[in-house]
C-alpha positions as CSV (number, residue, x, y, z in Angstrom):
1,X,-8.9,19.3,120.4
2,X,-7.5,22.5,119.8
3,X,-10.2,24.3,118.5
4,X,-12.1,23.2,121.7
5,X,-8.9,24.2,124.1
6,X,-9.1,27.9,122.3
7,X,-13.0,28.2,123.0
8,X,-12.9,27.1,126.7
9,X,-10.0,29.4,127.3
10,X,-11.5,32.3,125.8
11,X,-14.7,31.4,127.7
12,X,-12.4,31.1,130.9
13,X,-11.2,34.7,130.2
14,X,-14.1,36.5,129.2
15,X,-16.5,38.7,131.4
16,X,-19.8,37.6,132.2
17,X,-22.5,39.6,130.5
18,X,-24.7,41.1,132.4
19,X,-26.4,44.1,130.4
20,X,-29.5,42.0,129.8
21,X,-30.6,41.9,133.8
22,X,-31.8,45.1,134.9
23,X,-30.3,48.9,133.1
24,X,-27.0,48.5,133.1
25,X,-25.2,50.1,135.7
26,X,-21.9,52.0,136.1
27,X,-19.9,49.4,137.7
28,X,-21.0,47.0,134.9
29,X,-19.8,49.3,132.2
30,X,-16.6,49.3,134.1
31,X,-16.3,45.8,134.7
32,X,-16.3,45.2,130.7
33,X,-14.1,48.0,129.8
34,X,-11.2,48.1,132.6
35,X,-9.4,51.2,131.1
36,X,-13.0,53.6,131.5
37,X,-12.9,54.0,134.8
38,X,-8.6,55.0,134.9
39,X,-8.9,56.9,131.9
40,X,-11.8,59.1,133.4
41,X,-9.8,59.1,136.9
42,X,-6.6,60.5,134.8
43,X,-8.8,63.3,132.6
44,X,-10.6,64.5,136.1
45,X,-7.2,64.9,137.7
46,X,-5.5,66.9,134.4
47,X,-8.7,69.2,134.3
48,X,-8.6,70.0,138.1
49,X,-4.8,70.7,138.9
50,X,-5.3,72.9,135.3
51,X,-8.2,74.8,137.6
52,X,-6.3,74.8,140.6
53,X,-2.7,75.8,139.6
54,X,-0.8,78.0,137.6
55,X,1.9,75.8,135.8
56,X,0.3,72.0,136.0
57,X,-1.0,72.5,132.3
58,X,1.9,73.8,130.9
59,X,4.1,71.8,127.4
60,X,7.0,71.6,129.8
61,X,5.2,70.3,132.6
62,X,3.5,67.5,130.3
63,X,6.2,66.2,128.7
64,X,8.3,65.6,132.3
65,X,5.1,63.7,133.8
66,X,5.8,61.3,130.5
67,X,9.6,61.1,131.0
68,X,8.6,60.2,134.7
69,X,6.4,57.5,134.1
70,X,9.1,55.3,131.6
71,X,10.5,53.7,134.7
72,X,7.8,52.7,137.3
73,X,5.3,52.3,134.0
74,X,7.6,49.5,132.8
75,X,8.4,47.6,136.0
76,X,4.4,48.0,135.8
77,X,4.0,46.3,132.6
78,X,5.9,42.8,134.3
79,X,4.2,43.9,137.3
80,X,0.9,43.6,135.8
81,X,2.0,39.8,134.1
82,X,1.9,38.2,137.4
83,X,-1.1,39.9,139.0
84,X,-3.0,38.9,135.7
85,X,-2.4,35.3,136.8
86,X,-3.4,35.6,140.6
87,X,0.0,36.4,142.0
88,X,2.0,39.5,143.3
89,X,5.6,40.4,142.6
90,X,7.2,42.0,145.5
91,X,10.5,41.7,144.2
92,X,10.5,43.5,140.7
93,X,12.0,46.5,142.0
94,X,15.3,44.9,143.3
95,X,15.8,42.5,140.5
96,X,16.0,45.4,138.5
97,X,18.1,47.2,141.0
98,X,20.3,44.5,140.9
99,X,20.2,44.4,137.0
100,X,21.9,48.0,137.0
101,X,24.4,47.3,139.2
102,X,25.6,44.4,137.4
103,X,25.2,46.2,134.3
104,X,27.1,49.4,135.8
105,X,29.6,47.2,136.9
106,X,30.6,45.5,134.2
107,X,30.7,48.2,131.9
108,X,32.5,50.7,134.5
109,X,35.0,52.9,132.2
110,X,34.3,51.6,129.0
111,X,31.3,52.3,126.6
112,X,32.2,49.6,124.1
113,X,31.3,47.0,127.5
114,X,27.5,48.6,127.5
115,X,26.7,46.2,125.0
116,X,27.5,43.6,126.4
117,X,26.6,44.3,130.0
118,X,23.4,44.8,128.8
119,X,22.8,41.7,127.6
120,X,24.3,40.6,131.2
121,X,22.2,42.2,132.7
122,X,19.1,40.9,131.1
123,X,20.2,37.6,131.7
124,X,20.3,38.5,135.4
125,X,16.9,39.8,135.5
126,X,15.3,37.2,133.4
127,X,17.0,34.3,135.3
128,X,15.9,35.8,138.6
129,X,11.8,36.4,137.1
130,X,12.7,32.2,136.0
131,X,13.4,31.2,139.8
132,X,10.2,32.9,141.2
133,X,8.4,31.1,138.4
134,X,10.3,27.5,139.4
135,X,9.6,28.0,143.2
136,X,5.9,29.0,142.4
137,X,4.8,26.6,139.7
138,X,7.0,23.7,140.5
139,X,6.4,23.5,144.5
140,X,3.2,25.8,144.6
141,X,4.2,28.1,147.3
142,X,2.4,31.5,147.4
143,X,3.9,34.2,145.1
144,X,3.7,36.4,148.2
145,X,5.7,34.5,150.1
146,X,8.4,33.6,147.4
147,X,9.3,37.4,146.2
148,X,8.6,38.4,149.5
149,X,11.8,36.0,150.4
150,X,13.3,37.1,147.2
151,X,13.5,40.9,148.1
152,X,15.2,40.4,150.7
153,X,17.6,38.2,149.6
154,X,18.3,40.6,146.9
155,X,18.4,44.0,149.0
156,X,20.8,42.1,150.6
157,X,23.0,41.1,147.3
158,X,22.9,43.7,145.9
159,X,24.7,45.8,149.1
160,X,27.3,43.1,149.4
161,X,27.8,43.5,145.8
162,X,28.6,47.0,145.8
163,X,28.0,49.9,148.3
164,X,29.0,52.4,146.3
165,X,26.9,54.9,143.7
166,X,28.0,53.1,140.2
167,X,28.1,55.4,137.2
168,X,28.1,54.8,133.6
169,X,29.0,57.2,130.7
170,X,27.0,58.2,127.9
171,X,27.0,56.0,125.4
172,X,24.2,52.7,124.4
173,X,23.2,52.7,128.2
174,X,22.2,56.4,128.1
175,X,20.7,56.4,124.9
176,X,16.9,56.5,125.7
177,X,17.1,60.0,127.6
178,X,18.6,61.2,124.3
179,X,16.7,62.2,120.9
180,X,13.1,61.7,120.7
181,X,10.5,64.1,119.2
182,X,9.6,67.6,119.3
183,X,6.1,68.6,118.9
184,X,6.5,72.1,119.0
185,X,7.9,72.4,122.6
186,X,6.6,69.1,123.9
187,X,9.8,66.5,123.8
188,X,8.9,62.9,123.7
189,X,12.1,60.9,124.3
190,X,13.0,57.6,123.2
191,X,12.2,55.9,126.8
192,X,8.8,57.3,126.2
193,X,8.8,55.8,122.6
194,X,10.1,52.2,124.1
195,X,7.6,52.3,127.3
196,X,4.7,52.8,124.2
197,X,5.5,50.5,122.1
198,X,5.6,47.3,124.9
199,X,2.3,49.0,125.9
200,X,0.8,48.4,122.8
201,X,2.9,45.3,122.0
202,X,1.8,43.5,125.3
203,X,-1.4,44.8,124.8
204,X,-1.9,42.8,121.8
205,X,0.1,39.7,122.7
206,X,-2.4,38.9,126.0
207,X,-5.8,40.2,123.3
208,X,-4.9,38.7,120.4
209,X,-2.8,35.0,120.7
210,X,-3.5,31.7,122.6
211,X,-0.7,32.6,125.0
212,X,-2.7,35.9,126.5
213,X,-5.9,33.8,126.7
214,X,-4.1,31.3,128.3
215,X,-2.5,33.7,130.9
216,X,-6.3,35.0,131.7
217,X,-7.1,31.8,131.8
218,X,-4.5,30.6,134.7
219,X,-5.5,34.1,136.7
220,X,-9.1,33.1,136.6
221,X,-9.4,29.8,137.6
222,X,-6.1,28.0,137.4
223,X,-7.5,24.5,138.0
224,X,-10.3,24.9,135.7
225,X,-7.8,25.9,133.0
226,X,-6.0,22.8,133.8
227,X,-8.7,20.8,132.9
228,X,-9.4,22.2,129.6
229,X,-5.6,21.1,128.8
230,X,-3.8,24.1,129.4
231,X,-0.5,23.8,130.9
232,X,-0.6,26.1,133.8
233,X,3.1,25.5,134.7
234,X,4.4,26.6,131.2
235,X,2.1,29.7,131.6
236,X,3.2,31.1,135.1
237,X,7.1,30.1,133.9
238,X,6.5,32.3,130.8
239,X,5.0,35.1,132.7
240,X,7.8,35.4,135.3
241,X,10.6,35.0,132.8
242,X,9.1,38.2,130.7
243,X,8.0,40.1,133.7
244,X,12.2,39.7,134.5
245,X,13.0,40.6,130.7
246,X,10.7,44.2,131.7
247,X,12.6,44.6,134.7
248,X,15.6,44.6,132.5
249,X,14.3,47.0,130.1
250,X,13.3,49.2,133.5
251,X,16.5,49.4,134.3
252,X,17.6,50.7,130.9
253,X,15.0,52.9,131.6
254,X,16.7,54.0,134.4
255,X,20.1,54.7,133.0
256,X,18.2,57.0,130.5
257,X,16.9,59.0,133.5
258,X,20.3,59.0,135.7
259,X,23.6,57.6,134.6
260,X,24.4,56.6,138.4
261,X,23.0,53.8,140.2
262,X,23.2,52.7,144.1
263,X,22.2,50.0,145.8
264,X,19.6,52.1,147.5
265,X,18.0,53.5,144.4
266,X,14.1,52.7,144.1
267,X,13.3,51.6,147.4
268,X,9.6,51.8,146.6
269,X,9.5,50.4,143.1
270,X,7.5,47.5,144.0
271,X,4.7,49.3,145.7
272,X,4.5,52.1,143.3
273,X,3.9,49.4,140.9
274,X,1.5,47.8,142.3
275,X,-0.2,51.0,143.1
276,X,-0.3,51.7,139.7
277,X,-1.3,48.3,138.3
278,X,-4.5,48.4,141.0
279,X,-5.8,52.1,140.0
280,X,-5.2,51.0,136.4
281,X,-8.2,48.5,137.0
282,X,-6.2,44.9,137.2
283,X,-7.8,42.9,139.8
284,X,-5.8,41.2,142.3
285,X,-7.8,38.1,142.6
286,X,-6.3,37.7,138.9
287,X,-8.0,37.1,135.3
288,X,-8.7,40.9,134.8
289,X,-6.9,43.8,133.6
290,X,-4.7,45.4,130.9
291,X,-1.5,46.9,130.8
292,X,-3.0,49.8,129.0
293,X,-5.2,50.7,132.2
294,X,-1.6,50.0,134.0
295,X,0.2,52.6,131.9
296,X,-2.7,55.1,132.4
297,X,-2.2,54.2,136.9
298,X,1.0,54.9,136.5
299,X,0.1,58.5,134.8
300,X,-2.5,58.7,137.4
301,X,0.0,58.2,140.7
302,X,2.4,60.8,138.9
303,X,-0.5,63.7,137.8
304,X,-1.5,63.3,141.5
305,X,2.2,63.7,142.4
306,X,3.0,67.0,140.4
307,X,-0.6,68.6,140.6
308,X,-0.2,67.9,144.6
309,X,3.3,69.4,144.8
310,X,2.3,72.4,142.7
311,X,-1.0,72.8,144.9
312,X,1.6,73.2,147.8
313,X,0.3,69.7,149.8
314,X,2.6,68.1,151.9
315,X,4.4,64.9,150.1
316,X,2.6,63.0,153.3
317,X,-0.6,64.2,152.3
318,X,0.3,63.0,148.9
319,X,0.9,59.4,149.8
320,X,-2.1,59.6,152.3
321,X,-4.4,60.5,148.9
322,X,-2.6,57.7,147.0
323,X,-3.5,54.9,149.4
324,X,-6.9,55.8,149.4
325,X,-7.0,55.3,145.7
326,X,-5.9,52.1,145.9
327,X,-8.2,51.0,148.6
328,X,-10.6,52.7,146.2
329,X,-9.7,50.7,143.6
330,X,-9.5,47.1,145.3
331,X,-13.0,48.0,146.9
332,X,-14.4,48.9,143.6
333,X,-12.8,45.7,141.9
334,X,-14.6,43.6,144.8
335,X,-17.6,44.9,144.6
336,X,-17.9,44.4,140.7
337,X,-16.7,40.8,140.6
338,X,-19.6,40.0,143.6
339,X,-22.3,41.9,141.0
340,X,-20.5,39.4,138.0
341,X,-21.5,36.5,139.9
């Protein structure tokens, strides 16, 4: 029973191969490798804002697009969790807003509390990602809907809980802004190092173990996954609860950019992931994507960002250029699955 549960979830997640009918075309190479198409997107940008501006190649200039990306690329990475399985978390960005503050908080004037208001924290963020997952397994309500509901509930918690800018001092909180490496003059800090290594250890947890098939399996056809005895429940509680454990580790991320934290801080969190997880090449219809092509969005949004800024384009025309890439994107994604079928 299990071996024939592991080959109909696998089968479930796979993509249809289609190189045998016709030459194979552009949009089929890039519907079997999801990362091409944003890892060509990111090298075109580097190369033109090199062309076009003085400083956007520049060591210095590198290395701050990478110490950018450890916040928003990490909310991405739970971000990415829930799209994988055909849902949408507009929430992430306040849970983990809520996460510092509660952390801040509870370790106000003391860095031996950091610790342990840490670990609060986390359990804030995870036990918030394990609602979402309740209310949309257990009673099937849209995931739209529920962190829709959620985000607003918690903008409002989180002001009531505190309407002042809360800082923390250096100390276990701070620490991923600190150290790092030096490779000649390009610094890679420790966030950078952390936001990697769940890249890569994500990465291989949905490639490489039942539990990834199983969440490709849910995004692509939930009820067909169902029937080949996968418990879809379990799955979309698992997902929710770790995408809340990287909301925690986002907002560690974010005391290593800025030891203060306000109940107003990343108003846009949740669309800047999403942004990032839909020009990485996840699909939104679910069952597609990887969290490295999320990482590499996230690089994307911010190359666009500083090579924009340095070109001297208004921050309007900015945003204007990113939401065309992600109607780019979903376009692109639609058209492929319709050429799958």
């Amino acid at each position: 029973m299990s071996d024939s549960l592991q080959v109909a979830s696998e089968k479930a997640a796979e993509v249809p191969d289609t190189s045998g009918t016709r030459a194979a075309t552009l949009a089929d190479h890039i519907f079997r490798n999801p990362v091409l198409g944003p890892l060509s997107a990111l090298v075109l940008a580097i190369i033109a804002f090199s062309v076009l501006t003085e400083n956007f190649a520049s060591v210095d200039n590198f290395s701050l697009i990478l110490q950018q990306s450890v916040v928003v690329g990490t909310l991405a990475l739970g971000q990415t969790l829930i799209v994988l399985t055909g849902g949408i978390d507009l929430a992430n960005g306040a849970i983990m807003v809520l996460g510092t503050l509660v952390v801040a908080k509870l370790a106000a004037g003391s860095t031996g509390a950091q610790v342990p208001a840490l670990f609060a924290g986390l359990l804030v963020c995870a036990a918030l990602g394990l609602v979402s997952g309740l209310i949309v397994s257990k009673l099937g309500l849209p995931p739209f809907i529920v962190t829709l509901g959620l985000l607003t509930i918690l903008q409002a918690a989180s002001r009531l809980y505190t309407k002042e800018t809360v800082l923390v001092d250096e100390g276990p909180l701070t620490v991923l802004s600190k150290g790092g490496y030096l490779f000649g003059q390009f610094q890679v800090t420790t966030g950078v190092v952390v936001v990697l290594i769940s890249v890569a250890v994500l990465h291989y947890a949905l490639t490489r173990t039942a539990w990834g098939r199983h969440v490709y399996a849910v995004g692509n056809n939930d009820l067909a996954a169902k029937r080949t005895g996968i418990n879809v429940n379990r799955v979309l509680l698992s997902v929710y609860v770790l995408a809340g454990v990287f909301y925690a580790l986002a907002a560690l991320q974010a005391f290593g950019r800025s030891p203060a934290t306000s109940p107003n801080a990343f108003p846009t969190a949740n669309l800047d992931t999403i942004t990032a997880v839909v020009i990485g090449g996840t699909s939104l219809f679910g069952g597609r994507g990887t969290v490295v092509g999320t990482y590499i969005g996230a690089l994307i949004v911010l190359v666009l960002q500083s090579g924009l800024t340095q070109a001297g384009i208004d921050p309007l025309f900015q945003n204007i250029v990113t939401g065309v890439l992600v109607i780019a994107a979903v376009a692109l994604d639609t058209v492929t699955r319709r050429k799958a079928r």
